[in-house]
N, C-alpha and C positions, 0 to 999 in steps of 0.2 A: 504494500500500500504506500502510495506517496504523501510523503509529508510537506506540508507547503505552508506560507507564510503570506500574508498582505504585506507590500511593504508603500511607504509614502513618503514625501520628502516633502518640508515646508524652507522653503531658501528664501532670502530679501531676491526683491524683484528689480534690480537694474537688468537693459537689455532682455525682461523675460523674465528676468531669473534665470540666464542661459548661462550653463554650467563651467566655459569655457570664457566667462567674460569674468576674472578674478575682482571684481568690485563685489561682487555675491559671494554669498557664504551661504553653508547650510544651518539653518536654524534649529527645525527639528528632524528627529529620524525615527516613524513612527512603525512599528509591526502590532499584524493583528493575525492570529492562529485561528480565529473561530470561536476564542473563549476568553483570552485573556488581552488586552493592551498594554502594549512596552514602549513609552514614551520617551525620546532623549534627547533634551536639552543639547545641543553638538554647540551653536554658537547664537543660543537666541539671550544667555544671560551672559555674562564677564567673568569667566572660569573657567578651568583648564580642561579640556574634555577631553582626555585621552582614557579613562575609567569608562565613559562611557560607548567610544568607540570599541574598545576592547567587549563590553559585554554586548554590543550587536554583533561581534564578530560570532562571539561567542553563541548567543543566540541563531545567529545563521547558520551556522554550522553545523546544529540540530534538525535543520530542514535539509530536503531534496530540490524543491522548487519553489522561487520567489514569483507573486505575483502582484503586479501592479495596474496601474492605468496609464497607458502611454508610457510605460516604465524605463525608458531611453535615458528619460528625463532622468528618475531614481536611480540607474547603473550607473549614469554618468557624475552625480556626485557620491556614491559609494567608492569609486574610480578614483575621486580625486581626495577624499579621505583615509585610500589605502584600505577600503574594506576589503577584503577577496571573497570576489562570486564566483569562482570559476571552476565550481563542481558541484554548481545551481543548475536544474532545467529553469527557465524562465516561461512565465504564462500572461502574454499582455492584452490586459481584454481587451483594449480599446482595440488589437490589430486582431483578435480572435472577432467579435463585434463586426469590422470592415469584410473578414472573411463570410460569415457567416450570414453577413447582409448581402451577400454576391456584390459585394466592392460599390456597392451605390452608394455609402457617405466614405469619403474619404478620413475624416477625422470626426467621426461619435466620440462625442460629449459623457463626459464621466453621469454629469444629470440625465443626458438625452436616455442611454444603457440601462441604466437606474431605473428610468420612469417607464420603458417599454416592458420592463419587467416586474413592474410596479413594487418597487421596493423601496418607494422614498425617491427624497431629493437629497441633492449637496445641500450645506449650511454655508449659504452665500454673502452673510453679513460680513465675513474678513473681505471679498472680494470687491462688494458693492460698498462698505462702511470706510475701508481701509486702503486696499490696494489702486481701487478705480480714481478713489483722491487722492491719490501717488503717497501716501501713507507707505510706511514699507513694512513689513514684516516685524524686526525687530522692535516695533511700536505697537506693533498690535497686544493687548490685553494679553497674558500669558494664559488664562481661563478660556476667553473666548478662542484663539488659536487652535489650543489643546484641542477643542471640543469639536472644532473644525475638521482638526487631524483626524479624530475616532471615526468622527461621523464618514470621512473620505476611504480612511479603510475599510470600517462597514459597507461599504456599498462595493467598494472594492471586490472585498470577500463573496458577498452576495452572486455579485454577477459575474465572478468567478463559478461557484458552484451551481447556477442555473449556467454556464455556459457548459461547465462537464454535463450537465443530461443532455441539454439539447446535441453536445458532440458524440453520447449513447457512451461515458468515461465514467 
């Protein structure tokens, strides 16, 4: 049986939040197994976070396969924190979603996935309250963030495991 993980990454948003533009950091590095949430602080507070990388590593290391949404994103700052993923299958719904829709949306929306399988929405107040008023991440409420993050990899998880039936897995 494989073992798998949600995983999600909340980084400040210059350029994107694009992984490759060093003005961004990663702020949180959230997993979700189905039962429990492991939330870690990497660079959203003023302290050394190498404890904390070490126990994602750690925690990864427990799984078989990481899954995300658009997970490119998520590899590529695991990548640039020195995580190793590289004896991960990976599972990305957003590109299982694009298959399974016979490629008619190019890029489904974490909410769009979500809601065709009616499991809820995102919690779009960091996005609409915060980021859309150039607000960056590191400002954001660390409660309201959190709650953003749970809620991102719940749904995550979700249409992860609707997407193993609908693939007969």
């Amino acid at each position: 049986m494989v073992k798998a993980i949600a995983l999600d990454i909340e980084s400040t948003i210059f350029n994107k939040g694009n992984v490759y533009d060093y003005r961004n950091k990663c702020c949180y590095i959230g997993l979700y197994n189905g039962d429990t949430y492991d939330l870690f602080d990497i660079e959203y507070s003023d302290h050394s976070y190498k404890r904390e990388l070490s126990e994602v590593q750690s925690i990864l290391d427990s799984y078989d396969t990481l899954v995300g949404f658009n997970i490119k994103f998520d590899l590529g700052y695991l990548r640039r924190y020195r995580i190793d993923f590289s004896n991960h299958s990976i599972h990305d719904c957003q590109l299982v979603d694009f298959i399974l829709g016979c490629q008619s949306t190019p890029y489904p929306s974490l909410d769009g996935v979500a809601s065709k399988y009616n499991l809820g929405v995102k919690l779009n107040m960091v996005a609409n309250d915060y980021w859309d008023k150039g607000i960056d991440t590191i400002d954001v409420p660390k409660d309201i963030l959190e709650k953003y993050l749970c809620q991102d990899l719940f749904l995550t998880w979700e249409i992860y495991l609707k997407q193993l039936e609908e693939i007969g897995q």
